[in-house]
C-alpha positions in Angstrom: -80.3 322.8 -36.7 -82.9 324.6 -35.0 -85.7 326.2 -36.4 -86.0 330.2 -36.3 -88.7 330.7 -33.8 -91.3 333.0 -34.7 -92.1 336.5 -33.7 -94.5 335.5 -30.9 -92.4 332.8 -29.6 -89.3 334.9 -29.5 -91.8 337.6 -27.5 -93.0 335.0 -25.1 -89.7 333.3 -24.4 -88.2 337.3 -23.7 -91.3 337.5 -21.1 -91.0 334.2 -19.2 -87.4 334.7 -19.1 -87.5 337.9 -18.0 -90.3 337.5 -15.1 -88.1 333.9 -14.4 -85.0 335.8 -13.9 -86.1 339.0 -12.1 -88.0 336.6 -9.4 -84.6 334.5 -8.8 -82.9 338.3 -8.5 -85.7 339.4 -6.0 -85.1 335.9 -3.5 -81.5 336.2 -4.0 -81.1 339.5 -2.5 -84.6 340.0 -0.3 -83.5 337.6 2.4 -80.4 339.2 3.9 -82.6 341.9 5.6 -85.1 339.3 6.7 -82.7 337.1 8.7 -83.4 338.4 12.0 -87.1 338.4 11.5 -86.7 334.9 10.7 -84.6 334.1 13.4 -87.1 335.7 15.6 -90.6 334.2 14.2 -89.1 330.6 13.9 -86.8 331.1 18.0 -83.8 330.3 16.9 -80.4 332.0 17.0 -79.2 334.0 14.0 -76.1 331.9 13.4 -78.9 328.6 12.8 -81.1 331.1 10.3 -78.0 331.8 8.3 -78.2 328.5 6.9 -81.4 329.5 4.9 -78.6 331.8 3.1 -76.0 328.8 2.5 -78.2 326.2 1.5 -79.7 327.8 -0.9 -76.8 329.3 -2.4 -75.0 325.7 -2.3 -78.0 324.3 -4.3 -77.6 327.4 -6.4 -73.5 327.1 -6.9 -74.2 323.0 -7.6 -76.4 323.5 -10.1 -75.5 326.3 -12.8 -73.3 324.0 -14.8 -75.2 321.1 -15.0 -78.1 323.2 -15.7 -77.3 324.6 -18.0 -75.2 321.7 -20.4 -78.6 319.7 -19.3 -80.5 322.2 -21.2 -77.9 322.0 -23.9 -78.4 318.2 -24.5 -81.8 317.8 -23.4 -83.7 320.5 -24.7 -83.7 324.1 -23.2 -87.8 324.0 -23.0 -87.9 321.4 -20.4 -85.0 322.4 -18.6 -86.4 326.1 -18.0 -90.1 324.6 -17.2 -88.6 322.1 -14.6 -86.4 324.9 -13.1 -88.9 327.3 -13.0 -91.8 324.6 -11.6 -89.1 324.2 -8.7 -88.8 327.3 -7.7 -92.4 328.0 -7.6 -92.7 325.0 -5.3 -89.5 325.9 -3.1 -91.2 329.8 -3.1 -95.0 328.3 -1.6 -92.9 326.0 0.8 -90.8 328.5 2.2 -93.7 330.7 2.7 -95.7 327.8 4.5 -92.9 326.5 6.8 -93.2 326.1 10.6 -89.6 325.9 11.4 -86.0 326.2 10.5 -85.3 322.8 9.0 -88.3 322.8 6.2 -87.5 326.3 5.6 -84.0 325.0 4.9 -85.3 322.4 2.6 -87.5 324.6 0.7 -84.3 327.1 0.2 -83.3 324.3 -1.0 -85.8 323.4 -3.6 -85.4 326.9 -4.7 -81.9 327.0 -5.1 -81.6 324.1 -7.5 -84.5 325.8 -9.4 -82.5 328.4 -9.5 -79.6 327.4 -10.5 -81.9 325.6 -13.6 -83.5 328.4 -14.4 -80.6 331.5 -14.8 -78.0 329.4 -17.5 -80.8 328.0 -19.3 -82.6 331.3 -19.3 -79.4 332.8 -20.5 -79.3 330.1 -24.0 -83.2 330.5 -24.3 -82.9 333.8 -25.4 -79.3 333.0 -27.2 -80.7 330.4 -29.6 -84.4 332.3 -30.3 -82.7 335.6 -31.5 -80.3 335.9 -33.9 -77.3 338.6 -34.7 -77.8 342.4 -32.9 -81.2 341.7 -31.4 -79.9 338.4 -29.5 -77.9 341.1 -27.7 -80.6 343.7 -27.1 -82.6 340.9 -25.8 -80.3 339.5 -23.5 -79.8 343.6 -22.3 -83.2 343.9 -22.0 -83.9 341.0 -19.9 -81.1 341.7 -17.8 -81.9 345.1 -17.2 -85.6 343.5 -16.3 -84.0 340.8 -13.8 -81.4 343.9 -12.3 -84.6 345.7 -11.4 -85.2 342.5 -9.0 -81.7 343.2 -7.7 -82.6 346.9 -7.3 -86.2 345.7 -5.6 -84.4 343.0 -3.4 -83.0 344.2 -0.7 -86.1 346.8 -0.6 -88.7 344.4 -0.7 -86.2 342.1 2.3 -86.9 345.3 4.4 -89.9 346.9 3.8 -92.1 342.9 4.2 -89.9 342.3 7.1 -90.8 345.6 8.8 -94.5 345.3 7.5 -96.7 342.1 7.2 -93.8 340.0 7.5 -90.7 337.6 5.8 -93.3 335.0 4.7 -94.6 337.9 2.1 -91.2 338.3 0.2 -92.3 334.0 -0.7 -96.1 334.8 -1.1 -94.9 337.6 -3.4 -92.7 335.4 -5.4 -94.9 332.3 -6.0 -97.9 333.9 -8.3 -95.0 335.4 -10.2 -92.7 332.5 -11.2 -96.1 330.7 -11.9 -96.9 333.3 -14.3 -93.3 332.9 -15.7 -94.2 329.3 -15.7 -97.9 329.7 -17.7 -95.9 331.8 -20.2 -92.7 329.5 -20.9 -94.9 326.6 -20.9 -97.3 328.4 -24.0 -94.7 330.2 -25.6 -90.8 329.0 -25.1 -89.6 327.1 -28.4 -87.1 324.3 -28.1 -83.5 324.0 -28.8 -80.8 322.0 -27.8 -77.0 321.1 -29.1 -78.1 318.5 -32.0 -74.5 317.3 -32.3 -74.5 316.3 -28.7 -76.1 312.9 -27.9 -78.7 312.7 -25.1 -76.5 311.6 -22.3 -75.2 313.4 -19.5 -71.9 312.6 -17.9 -73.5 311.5 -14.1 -69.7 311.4 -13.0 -68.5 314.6 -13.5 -71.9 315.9 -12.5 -71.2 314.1 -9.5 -67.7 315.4 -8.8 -68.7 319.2 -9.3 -71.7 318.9 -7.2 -69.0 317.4 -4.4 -66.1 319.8 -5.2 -68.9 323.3 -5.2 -70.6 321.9 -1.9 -67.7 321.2 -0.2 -66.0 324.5 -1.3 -69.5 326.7 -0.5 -70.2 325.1 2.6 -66.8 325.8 3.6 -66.7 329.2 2.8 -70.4 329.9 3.9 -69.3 328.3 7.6 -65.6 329.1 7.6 -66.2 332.0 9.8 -68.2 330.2 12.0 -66.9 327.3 12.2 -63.1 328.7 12.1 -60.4 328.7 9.3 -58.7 326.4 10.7 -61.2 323.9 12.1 -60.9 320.4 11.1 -64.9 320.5 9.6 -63.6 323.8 7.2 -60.2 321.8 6.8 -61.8 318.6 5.8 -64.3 320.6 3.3 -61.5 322.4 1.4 -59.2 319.0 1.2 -62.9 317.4 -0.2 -63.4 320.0 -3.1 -59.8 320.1 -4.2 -60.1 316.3 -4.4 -63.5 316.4 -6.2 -62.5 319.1 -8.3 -59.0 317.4 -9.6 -61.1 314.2 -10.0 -63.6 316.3 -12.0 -61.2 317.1 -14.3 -59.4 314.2 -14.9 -63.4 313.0 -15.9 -63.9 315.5 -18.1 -60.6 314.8 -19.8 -61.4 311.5 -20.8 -65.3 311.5 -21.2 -66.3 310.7 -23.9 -69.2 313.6 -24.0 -68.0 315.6 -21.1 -70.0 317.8 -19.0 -67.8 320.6 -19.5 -65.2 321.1 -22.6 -62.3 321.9 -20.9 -61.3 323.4 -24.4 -63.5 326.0 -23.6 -60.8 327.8 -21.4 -58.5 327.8 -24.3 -60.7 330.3 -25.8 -59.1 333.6 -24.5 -61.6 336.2 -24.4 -63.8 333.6 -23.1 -61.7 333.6 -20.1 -61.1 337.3 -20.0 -64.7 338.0 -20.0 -65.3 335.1 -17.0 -62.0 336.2 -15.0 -63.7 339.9 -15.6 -67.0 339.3 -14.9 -66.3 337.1 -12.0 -63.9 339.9 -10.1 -66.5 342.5 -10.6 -68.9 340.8 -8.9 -67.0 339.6 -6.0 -66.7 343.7 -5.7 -70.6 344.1 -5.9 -70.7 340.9 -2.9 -68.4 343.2 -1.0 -69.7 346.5 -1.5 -73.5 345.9 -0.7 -72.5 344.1 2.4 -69.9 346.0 3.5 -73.2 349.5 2.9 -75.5 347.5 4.5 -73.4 347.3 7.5 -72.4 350.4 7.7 -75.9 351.8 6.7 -77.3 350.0 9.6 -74.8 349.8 12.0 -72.8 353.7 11.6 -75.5 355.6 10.3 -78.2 353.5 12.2 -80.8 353.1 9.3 -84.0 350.6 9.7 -83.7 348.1 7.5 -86.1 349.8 5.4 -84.4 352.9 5.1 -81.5 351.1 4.5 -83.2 349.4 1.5 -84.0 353.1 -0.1 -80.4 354.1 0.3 -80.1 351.4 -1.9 -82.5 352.3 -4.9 -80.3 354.9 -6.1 -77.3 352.0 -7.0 -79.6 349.4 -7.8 -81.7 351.7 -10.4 -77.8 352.3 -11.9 -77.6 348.3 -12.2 -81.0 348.0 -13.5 -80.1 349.8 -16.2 -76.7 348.1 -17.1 -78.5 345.4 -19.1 -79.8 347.8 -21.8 -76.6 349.5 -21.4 -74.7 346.3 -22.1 -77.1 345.7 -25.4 -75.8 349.1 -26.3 -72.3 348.7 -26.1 -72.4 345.0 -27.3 -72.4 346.2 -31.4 -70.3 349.0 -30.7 -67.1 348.1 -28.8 -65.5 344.4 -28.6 -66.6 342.5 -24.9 -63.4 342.7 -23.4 -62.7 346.0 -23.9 -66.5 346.6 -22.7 -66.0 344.3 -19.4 -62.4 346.1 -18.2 -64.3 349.5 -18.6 -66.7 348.1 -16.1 -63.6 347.0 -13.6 -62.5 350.6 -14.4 -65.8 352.9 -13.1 -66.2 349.8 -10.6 -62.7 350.0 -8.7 -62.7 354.3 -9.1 -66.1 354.0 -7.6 -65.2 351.6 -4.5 -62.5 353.0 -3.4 -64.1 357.1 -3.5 -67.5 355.6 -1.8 -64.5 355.0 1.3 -63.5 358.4 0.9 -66.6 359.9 1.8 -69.1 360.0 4.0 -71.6 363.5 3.3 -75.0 362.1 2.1 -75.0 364.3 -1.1 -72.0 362.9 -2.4 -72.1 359.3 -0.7 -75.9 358.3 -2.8 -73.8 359.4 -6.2 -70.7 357.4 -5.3 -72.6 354.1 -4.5 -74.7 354.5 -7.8 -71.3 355.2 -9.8 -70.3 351.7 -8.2 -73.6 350.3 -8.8 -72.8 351.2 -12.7 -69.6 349.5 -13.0 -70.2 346.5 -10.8 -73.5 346.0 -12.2 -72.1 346.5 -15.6 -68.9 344.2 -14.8 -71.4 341.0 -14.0 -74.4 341.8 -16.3 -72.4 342.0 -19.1 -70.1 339.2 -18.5 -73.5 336.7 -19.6 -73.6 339.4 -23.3 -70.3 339.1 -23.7 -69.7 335.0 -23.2 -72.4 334.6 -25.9 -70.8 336.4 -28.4 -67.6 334.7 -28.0 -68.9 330.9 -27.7 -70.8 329.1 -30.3 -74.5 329.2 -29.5 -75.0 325.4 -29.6 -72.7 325.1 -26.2 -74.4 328.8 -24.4 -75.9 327.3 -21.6 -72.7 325.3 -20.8 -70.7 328.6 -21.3 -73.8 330.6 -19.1 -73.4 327.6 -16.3 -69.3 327.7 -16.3 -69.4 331.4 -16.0 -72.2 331.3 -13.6 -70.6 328.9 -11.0 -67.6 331.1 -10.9 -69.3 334.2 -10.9 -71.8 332.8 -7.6 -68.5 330.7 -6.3 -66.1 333.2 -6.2 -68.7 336.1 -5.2 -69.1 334.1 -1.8 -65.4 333.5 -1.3 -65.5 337.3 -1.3 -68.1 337.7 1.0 -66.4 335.1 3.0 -63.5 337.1 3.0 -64.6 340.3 4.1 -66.8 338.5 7.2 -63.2 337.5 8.3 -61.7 340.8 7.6 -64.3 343.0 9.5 -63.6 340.6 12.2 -60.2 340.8 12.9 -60.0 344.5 12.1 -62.8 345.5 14.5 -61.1 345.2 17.8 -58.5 347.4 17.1 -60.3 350.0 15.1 -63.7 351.4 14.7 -66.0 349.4 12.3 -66.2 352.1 9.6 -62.3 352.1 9.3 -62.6 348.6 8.6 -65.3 349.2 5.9 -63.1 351.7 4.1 -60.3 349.3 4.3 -61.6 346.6 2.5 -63.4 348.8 -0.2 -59.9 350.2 -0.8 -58.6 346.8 -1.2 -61.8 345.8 -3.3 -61.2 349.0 -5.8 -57.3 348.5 -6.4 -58.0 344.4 -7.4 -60.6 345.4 -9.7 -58.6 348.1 -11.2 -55.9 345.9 -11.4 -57.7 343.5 -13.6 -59.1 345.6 -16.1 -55.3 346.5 -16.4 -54.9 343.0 -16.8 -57.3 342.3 -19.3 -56.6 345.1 -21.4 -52.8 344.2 -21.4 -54.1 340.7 -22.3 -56.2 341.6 -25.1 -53.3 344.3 -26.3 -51.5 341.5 -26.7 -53.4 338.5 -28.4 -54.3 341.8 -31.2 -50.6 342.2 -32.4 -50.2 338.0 -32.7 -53.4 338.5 -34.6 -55.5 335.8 -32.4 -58.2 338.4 -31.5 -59.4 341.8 -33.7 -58.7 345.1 -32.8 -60.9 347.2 -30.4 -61.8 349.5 -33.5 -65.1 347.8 -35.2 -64.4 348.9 -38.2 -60.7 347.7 -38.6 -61.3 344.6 -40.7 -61.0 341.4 -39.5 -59.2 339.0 -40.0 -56.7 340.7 -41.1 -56.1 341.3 -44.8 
């Protein structure tokens, strides 16, 4: 058993988290609109600077689910300190770097502290509060790390415009290393105390090979070619780690991840949700940033305050999410989401008059930003809080996988649609296409959950209908 932290500790490990979280939001979504001042500064062609993009989010994808069952067995204290000592290093390293390939590396460093820091964040805060203020802290700090997201692309345009990309890492380092100073004073311990301290190296090592191969493949695909032998021999790769991987996990004796964790229904509703919503926020900021730039022929930092108008919506679906949490049941909370998310996307590619377009992209900014935030509440509350960082990392890896398959996708899609028709035709088209699968699986879920409450297996959507069932 873990001990009840105090008021102070629970206040410092709701401040580290928070300043942790919102600096991994900032990098993850700053550096998109610096590429071609990167690619400029360091001379080299913006197809080689992409790949300060895919390593990091390879390191990233690699390292959610070990991260966070490592925090689970080991102690989520440590585990947060060492991500977020990583990322400050990987932040000051980046900002120093001459060239592309230690700039790569850094991205690197960053990544897997990272991918440390966000599923272990997520079980800090679930094992340091207890019943309806875990979820208002997990809205809060949420709604804290969405204002990164809001600031991200922003900050990307504004320090590449202004002093320069180098700032966006000179901006990030003092911060983490105040997230740091605080986590390290103030963050109590927990960990699963019916796990033993031992990690399962081979199944670590077969997801790290099956998510590298399957990022790399779907970071380069386009580049490379779908049907290249490199993209080829990646996909082949992770479907052979990933079968080996489970096979592993089958047998281990004290498996990374318990595969009966996807017998647990909602569980999978709320990750299958969760991880569809934000393959539609993937697709809908790059397909605006495109067309912001390249249609309406926005700067990169006007382009950036377009986007303040959706990301303050998202910044606010954390504390939203805490809201809803006591009120209505996650799944039911998570296909509403897919609901204002998919009516959103596909009227944002029905118009195109500034008064009405800024509205639009914030109403999608509410339902994607909802549809993702809330997918971390919502696991929580249907997992035991001993295994939340190995539920956090599960979701996480599909939520970050998936989201750049997506992305992946629509690359492709703009690419073969542009010859034959103009760019913003082909925007529209795959918001359209975006909307209807996201509206489509809140159907899903909902007819899902409608069913599992007549067999009894889950309670009804009304909180006051008793459960279970007398």
């Amino acid at each position: 058993m873990n001990a009840e932290p105090g008021a102070r500790a629970r206040t410092g490990a709701f401040v580290a988290v928070a300043v942790a979280l919102f600096c991994v939001q900032v990098d993850f979504f700053a550096l998109n609109l610096a590429l071609p001042g990167i690619a400029r500064e360091l001379d080299v062609s913006a197809s080689a600077a992409q790949w300060t993009l895919s390593a990091y989010m390879l390191a990233v994808g690699c390292f959610f689910v070990i991260g966070g069952r490592g925090g689970d067995i080991f102690g989520r204290r440590p585990a947060l300190l060492a991500g977020i000592a990583l990322f400050v290093i990987g932040s000051v390293g980046c900002a120093l770097a001459p060239g592309l390939v230690l700039l790569v590396v850094a991205r690197i460093v960053q990544g897997v502290g990272a991918g440390l820091v966000f599923p272990v964040s997520v079980s800090v805060i679930t094992n340091a509060f207890s019943g309806e203020s875990r979820a208002r802290a997990l809205g809060a700090v949420f709604g804290v790390a969405n204002i990164g997201t809001a600031l991200g692309p922003f900050v990307g345009g504004g320090f590449t415009e202004g002093p320069g990309w180098r700032w966006i890492f000179w901006l990030l380092a003092p911060l983490s290393a105040v997230a740091l100073i605080i986590a390290a004073l103030f963050v109590p311990d927990s960990r699963d105390a019916s796990a033993p301290r031992e990690l399962d190296l081979a199944g670590c090592c077969a997801i790290v090979c099956a998510l590298a191969a399957v990022t790399l493949a779907v970071e380069r695909g386009s580049a490379w070619g779908w049907d290249h032998a490199r993209t080829l021999t990646l996909f082949g790769l992770a479907l052979l780690a990933g079968v080996l991987f489970v096979l592993r996990e089958n047998r281990a004796r004290h498996p990374l991840v318990d595969l009966r964790l996807f017998r647990n229904t909602p569980y999978v509703l709320v990750t299958g949700m969760g991880s569809v919503a934000n393959m539609g926020y993937a697709v809908t900021v790059f397909v605006a940033t495109l067309y912001l730039q390249g249609v309406r022929g926005l700067s990169p930092l006007m382009a950036g305050v377009v986007f303040l108008a959706p990301a303050v919506v998202v910044a606010l679906t954390g504390p939203l999410g805490a809201r809803l949490a006591p009120r209505m049941r996650p799944t039911a909370v998570m296909a509403m989401a897919g609901a204002i998310a998919g009516t959103g996307m596909i009227v944002l590619s029905l118009v195109s008059a500034w008064w009405l377009y800024v509205p639009v992209f914030a109403w999608c900014g509410l339902g994607l930003g909802l549809g993702w935030t809330f997918s971390s509440v919502a696991t929580q509350q249907v997992v035991p809080s001993a295994r939340a960082g190995e539920a956090s990392g599960v979701l996480l890896t599909f939520l970050v996988t998936l989201g750049a398959i997506a992305l992946a996708g629509a690359a492709a899609a703009i690419t073969a649609m542009t010859p034959e028709r103009p760019p913003e035709d082909a925007y529209d088209a795959i918001l359209r296409f975006g909307g209807a699968v996201i509206l489509f699986a809140s159907v899903v879920v909902m007819t899902v959950r409608h069913r599992l409450v007549r067999l009894g297996r889950v309670p009804p959507l009304s909180m006051r209908a008793p459960w279970p069932p007398r």
